[in-house]
C-alpha positions in Angstrom: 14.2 -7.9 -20.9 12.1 -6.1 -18.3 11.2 -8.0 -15.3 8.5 -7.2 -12.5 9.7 -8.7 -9.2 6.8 -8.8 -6.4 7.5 -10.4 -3.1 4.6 -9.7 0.0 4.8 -12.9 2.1 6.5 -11.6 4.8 4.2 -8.8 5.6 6.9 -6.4 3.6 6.2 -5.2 0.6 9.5 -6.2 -1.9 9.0 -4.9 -5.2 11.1 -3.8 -8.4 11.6 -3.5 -11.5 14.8 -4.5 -13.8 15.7 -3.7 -17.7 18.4 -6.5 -18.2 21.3 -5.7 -15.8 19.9 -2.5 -14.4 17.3 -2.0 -11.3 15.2 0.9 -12.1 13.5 0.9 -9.5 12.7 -0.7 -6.0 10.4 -0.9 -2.9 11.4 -2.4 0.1 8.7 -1.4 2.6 7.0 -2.9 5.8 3.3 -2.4 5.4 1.9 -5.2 7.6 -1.9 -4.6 7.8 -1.7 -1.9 5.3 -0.6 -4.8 2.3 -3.3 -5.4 1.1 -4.5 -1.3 0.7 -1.0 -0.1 -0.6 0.3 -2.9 -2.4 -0.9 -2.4 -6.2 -0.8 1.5 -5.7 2.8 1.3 -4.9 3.6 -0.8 -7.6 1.6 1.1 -9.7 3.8 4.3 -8.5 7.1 2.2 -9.9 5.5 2.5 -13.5 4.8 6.4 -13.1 8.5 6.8 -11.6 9.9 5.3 -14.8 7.9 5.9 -17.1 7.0 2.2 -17.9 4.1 0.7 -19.1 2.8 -2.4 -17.8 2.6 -3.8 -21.6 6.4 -3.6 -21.5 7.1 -5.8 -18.6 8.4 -9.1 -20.5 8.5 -11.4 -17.0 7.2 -11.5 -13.6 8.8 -13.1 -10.9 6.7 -13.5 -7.9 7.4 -15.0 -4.5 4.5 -18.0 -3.6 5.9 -18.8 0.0 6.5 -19.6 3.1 5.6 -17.0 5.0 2.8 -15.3 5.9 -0.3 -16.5 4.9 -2.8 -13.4 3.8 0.8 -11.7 2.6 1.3 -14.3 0.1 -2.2 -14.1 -0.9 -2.1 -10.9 -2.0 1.2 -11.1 -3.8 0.1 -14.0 -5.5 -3.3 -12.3 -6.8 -1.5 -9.0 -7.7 0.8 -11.0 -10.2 -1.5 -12.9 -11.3 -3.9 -10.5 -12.5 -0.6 -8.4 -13.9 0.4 -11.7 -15.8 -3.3 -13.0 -17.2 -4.6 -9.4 -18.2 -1.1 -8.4 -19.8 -0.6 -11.8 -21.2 3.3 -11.2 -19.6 5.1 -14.5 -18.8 5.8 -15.4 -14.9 7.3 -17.7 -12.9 7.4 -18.2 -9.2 10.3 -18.9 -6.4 10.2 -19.5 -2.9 10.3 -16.6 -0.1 13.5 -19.2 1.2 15.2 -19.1 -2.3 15.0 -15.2 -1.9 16.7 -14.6 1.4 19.4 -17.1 0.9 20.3 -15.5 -2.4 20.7 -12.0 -1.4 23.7 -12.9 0.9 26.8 -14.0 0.3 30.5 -14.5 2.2 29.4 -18.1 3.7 29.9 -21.8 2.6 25.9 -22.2 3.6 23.1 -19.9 4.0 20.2 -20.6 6.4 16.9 -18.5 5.7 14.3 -18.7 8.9 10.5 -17.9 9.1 9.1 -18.5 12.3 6.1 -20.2 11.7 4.8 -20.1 15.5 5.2 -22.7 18.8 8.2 -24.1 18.3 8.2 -24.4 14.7 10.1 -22.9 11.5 9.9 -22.7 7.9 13.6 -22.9 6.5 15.9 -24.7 4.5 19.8 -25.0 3.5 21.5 -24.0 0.6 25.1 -24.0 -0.4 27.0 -20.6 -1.9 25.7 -22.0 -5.8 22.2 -22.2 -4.1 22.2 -26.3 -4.7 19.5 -27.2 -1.7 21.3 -29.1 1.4 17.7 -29.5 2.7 15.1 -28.7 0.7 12.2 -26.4 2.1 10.4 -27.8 4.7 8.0 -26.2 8.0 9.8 -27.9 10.7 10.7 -28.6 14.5 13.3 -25.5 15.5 15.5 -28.3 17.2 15.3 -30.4 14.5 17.0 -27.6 12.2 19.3 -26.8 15.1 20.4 -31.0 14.7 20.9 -30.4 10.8 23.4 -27.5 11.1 25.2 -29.8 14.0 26.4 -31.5 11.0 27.9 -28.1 8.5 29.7 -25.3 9.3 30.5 -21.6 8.2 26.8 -21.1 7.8 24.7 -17.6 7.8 21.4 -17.5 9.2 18.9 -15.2 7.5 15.6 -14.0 9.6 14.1 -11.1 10.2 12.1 -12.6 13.4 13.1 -13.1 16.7 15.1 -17.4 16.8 17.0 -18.5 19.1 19.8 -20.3 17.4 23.1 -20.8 17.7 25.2 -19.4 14.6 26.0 -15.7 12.9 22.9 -14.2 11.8 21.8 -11.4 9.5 18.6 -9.9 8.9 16.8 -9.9 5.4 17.3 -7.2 3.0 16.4 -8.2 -0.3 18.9 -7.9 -3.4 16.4 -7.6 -5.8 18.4 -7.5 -9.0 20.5 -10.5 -7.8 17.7 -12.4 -7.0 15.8 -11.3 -11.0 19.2 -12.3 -12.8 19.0 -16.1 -11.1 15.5 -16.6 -11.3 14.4 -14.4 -14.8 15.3 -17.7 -16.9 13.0 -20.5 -14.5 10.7 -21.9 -16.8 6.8 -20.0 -17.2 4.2 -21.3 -15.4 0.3 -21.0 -16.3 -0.5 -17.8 -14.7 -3.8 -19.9 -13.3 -1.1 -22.3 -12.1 0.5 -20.1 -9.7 -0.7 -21.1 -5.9 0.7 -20.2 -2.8 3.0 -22.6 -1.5 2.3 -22.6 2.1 4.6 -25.5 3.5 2.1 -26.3 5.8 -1.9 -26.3 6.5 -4.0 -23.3 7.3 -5.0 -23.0 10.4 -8.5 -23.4 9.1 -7.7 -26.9 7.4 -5.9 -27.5 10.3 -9.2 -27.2 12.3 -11.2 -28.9 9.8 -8.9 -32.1 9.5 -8.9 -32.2 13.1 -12.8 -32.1 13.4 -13.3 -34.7 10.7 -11.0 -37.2 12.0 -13.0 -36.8 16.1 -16.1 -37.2 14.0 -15.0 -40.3 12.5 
């Protein structure tokens, strides 16, 4: 089974691709503004490398979110286009599911995006990824209250949070994270959204402006 695992919503590009137990091939790259130019040409360049069509890609896993907004975007167009033109199943996982899998020695595992004034996007999972506390955007100090109440955790981030605990940044296990996730039931390829957590900024603004109006 050869999976295509494409992950941009952290302004990284996370990419690979596996044939059952093996990772052929992987990028783990931080392209920031430069996503949405050298995404597709760099996966593209993991089909040259190994001499792999796109028609033999069986699965795609692709991460829908939290993170960053126009990063998710992108990753979520690039697979589906891959998965509707190729007719190639896909699923989807969290950005959260990700970066607590890749990590391991701990009882709980504590992924963190900062999602900007005093706010996070996290949750809590335990070493056989059962959710403690399901994915939520939330209060900083109301996360720093939750982990009052466990111990022996590891906090995941690669931004800048200042909380109390061991942390580690994210470096993706790719294969790990295709061998847990390459069984989640398919999804519709024009099913697969983003899954921000939260509003845009822009709905945000609009919600806002209708309620004064009313």
């Amino acid at each position: 089974m050869k999976v295509l695992y494409i992950d941009t919503s952290l302004n990284y590009l996370y990419a690979g691709i596996s044939d059952e137990n093996d990772l052929l091939i992987e990028i783990q790259e931080r392209l920031e503004q430069n996503l949405s130019r050298d995404a597709v040409p760099k996966i593209a360049s993991m089909f040259e490398k190994t001499n792999i069509k796109p028609t033999e890609i069986d699965k795609i896993i692709v991460v829908d979110g939290p993170g960053s907004f126009t990063g998710i975007r992108i990753g979520i167009t690039i697979a589906k286009i891959y998965a509707h033109s190729l007719k190639v199943k896909i699923t989807t996982i969290s950005s959260l599911e990700a970066m607590a899998i890749s990590n391991d020695r701990a009882s709980y595992f504590v992924p963190i995006i900062d999602a900007r004034r005093g706010y996070v996007y996290s949750a809590i999972y335990d070493k056989d990824m059962k959710e403690v506390m399901f994915p939520q955007h939330m209060k900083l100090s109301l996360l720093e209250k939750k982990l009052e109440s466990i111990s022996d955790y590891l906090i995941i981030t690669n931004d800048e949070i200042k909380i109390d605990g061991i942390k580690t940044t994210y470096k993706p296990n790719i294969l790990k994270i295709i061998n847990k996730y390459k069984n989640r039931k398919n999804i519709n390829p024009h099913s697969v959204n983003p899954n921000y957590l939260k509003l845009t900024e822009a709905e945000e603004s609009r919600i806002s402006s209708d309620r004064k109006a009313n």
